[in-house]
C-alpha positions as CSV (number, residue, x, y, z in Angstrom):
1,X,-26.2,2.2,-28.7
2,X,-21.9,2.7,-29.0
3,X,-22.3,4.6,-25.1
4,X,-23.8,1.1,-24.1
5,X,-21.8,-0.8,-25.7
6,X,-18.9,1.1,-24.6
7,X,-19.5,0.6,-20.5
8,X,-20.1,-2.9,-20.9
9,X,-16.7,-2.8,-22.4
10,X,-15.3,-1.1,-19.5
11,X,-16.4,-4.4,-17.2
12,X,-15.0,-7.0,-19.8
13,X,-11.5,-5.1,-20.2
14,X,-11.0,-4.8,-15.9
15,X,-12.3,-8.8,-16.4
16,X,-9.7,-9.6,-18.7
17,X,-6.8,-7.6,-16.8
18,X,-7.5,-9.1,-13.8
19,X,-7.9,-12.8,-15.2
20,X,-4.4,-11.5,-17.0
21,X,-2.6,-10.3,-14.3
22,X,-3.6,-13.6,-11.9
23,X,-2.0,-15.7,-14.5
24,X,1.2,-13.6,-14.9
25,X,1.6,-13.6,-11.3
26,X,0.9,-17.4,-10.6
27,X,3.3,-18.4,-13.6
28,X,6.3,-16.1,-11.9
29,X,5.6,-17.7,-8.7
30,X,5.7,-21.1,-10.7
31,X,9.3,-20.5,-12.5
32,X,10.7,-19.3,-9.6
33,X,10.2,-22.2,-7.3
34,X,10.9,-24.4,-10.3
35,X,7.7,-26.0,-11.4
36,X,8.7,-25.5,-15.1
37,X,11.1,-24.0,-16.9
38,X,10.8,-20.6,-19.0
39,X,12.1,-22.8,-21.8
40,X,9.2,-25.4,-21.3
41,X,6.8,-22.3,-20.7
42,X,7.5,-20.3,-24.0
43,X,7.9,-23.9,-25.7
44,X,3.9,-25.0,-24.6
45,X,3.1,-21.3,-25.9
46,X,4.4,-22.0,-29.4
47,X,2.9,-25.4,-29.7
48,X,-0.1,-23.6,-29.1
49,X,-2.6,-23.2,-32.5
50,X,-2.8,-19.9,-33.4
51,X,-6.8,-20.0,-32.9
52,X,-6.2,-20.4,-29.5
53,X,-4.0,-17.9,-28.4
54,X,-6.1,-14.9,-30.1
55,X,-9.4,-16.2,-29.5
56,X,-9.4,-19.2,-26.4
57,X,-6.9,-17.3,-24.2
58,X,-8.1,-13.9,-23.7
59,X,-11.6,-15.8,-23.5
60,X,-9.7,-17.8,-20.5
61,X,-8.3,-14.8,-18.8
62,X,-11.8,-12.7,-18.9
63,X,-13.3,-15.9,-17.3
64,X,-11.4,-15.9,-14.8
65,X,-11.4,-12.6,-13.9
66,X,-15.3,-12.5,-13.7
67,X,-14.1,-16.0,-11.1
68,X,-12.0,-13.5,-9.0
69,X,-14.1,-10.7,-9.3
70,X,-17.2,-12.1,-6.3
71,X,-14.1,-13.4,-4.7
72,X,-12.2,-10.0,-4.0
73,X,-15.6,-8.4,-3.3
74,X,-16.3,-10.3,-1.2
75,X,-12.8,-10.3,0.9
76,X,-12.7,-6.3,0.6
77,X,-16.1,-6.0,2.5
78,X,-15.6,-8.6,5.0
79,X,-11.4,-9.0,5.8
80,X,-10.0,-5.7,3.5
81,X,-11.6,-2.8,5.0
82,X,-10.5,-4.0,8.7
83,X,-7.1,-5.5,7.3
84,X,-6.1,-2.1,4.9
85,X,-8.5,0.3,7.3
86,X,-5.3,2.5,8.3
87,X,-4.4,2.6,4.6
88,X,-7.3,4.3,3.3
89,X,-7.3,8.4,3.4
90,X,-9.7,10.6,4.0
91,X,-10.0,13.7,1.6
92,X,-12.0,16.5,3.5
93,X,-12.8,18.8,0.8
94,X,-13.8,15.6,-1.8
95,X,-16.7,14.5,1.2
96,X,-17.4,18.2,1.8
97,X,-18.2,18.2,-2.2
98,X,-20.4,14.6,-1.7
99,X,-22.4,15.9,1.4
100,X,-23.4,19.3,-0.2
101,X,-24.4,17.5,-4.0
102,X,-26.5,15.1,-1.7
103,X,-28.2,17.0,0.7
104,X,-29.1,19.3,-2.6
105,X,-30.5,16.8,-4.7
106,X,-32.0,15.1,-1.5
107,X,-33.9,18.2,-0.7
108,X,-34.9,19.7,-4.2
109,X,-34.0,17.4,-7.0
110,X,-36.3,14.3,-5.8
111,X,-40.0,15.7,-6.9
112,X,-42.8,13.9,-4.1
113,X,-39.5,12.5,-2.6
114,X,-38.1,15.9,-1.8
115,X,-36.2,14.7,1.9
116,X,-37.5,11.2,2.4
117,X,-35.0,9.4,0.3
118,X,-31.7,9.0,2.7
119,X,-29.0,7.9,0.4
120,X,-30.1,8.7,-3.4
121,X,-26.9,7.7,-5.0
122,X,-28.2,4.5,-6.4
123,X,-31.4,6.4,-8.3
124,X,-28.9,9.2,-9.8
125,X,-27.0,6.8,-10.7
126,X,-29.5,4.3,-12.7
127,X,-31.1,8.3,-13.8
128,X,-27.5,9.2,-15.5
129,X,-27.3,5.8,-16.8
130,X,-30.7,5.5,-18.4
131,X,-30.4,9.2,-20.1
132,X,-26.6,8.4,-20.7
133,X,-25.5,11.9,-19.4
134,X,-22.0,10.3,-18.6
135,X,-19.4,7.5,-18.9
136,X,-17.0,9.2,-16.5
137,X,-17.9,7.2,-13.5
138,X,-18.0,4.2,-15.1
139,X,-13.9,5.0,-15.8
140,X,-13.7,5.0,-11.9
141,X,-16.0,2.1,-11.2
142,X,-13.7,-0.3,-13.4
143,X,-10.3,1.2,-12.2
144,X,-12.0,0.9,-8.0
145,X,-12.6,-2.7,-9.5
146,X,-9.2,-3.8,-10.5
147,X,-7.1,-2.1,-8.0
148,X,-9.3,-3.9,-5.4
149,X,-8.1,-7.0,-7.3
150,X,-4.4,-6.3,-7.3
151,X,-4.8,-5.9,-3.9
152,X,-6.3,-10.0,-2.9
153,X,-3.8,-11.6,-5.7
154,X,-0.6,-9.7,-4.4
155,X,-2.0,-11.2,-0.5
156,X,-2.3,-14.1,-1.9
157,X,0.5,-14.6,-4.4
158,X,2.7,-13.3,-1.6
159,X,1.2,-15.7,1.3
160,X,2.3,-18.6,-1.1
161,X,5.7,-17.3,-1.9
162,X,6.0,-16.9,2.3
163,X,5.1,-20.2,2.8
164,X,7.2,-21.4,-0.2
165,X,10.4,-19.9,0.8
166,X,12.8,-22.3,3.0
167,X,14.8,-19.1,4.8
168,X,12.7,-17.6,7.5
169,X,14.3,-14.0,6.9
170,X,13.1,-13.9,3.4
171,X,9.5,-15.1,4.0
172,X,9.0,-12.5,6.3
173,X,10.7,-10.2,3.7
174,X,7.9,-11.4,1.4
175,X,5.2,-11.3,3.3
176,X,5.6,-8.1,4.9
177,X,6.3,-6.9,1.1
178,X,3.4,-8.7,0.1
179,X,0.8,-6.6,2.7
180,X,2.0,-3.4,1.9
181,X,2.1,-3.6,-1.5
182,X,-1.5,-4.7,-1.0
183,X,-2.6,-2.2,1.5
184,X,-1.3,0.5,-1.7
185,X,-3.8,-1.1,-4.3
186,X,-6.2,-1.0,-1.4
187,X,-5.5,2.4,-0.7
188,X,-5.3,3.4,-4.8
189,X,-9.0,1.5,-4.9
190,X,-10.6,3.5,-2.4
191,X,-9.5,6.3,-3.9
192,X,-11.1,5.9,-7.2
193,X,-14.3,4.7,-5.1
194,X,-14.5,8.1,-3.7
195,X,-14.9,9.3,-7.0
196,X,-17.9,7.6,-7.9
197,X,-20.9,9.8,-6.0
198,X,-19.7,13.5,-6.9
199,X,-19.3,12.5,-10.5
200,X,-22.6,10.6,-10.6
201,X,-24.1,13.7,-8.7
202,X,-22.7,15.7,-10.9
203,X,-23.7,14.5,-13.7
204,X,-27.0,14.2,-12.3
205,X,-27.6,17.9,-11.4
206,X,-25.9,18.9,-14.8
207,X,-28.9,17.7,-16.2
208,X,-31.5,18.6,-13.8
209,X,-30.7,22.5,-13.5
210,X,-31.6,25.3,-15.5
211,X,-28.6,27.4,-16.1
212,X,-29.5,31.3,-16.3
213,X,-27.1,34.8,-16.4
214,X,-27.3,36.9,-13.2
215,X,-25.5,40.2,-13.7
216,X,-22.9,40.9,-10.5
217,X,-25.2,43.7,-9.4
218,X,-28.3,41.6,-8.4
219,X,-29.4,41.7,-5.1
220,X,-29.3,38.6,-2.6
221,X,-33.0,38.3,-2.8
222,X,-33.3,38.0,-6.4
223,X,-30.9,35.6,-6.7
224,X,-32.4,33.1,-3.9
225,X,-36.0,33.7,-5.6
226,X,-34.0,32.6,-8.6
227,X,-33.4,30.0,-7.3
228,X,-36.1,28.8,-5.9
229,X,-37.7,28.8,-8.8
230,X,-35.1,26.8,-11.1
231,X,-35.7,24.6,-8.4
232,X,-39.4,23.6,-9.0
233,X,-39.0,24.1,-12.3
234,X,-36.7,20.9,-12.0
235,X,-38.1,19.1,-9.3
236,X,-41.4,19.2,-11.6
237,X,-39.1,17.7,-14.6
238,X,-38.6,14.7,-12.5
């Protein structure tokens, strides 16, 4: 009950962050081109019941984070991946790691659906989350899901401040600032999402196979019967 409770958490805290993090920015853009005063800010604060600061606010901010959440989806699959594509690095060894888990659980670990399933990251995923065998990707599913975030609020913040700004030298300042501290949260986002199938398969074949001791001295043969058999064994677990 506490491992469920905890991932759920996970969603509401990258929520609240992001609904944080849009307001923060949005209120700096606000005092700098003189909209209010700090003074008039920190005074609305105070007047504020106390109620409403603990409670309504961080209430306010998860709101709209779940708001922005779609949004930046949304714009990552459609505009972000063509917009940040030459940001986003490839790590050889990490995809060497995802094809060999895959093609191994594709080909042994799937019981009557032994090579007929193409991508089975989605069912290793809702297997480790049923039989809670780890939280660990959900850590990199929330931190993928914020820095994807950052990324559209800094494009757009930045757009406005662009537009906002009278001198054309510092707009372009701004919104070249603007992209590629974008194209970084883009880039920091995609790494975490790389995460996210190893650990799942991971976690998946932790569970699945049947550890044994094999002395240095066995032969090749013995160890691939071995295998085969913890193999079976597993796939008949399924």
């Amino acid at each position: 009950m506490f491992d469920k409770i905890r991932l759920s958490l996970w969603d509401i805290f990258t929520f609240f962050l992001t609904g944080f993090l849009a307001s923060a920015l949005f209120c700096t853009l606000f005092l700098v081109f003189d909209v209010f005063t700090f003074a008039q800010l920190f005074d609305f604060i105070r007047q504020l019941p106390s109620s409403i600061v603990l409670v309504a606010a961080p209430l306010l901010f998860t709101l709209l984070g779940m708001l922005i959440e779609p949004i930046a989806n949304y714009f990552d699959k459609k505009i972000g991946r063509h917009l940040f594509g030459w940001a986003i690095s490839k790590n050889s060894q990490r995809n060497h790691d995802e094809e060999r888990l895959e093609q191994e659980i594709k080909n042994h670990y799937l019981g009557s659906l032994n090579g007929e399933i193409i991508n089975p990251f989605s069912l290793c995923k809702e297997y480790v989350e049923t039989k809670q065998l780890s939280t660990t990707f959900m850590v990199f599913l929330s931190r993928y899901g914020f820095y994807r975030n950052c990324a559209l609020l800094t494009l757009i913040t930045g757009s406005c401040a662009a537009v906002l700004v009278t001198h054309p030298i510092y707009s372009v300042l701004i919104a070249v600032g603007s992209y590629f501290l974008a194209a970084l949260f883009k880039r920091r986002s995609a790494e975490f999402y790389s995460y996210l199938a190893p650990t799942v398969y991971r976690a998946f074949l932790i569970d699945k196979l049947e550890w044994r001791y094999c002395p240095a001295n066995d032969q090749t043969g013995q160890h691939d019967s071995d295998k085969t058999v913890v193999r079976q064994a597993a796939s008949n677990s399924l």
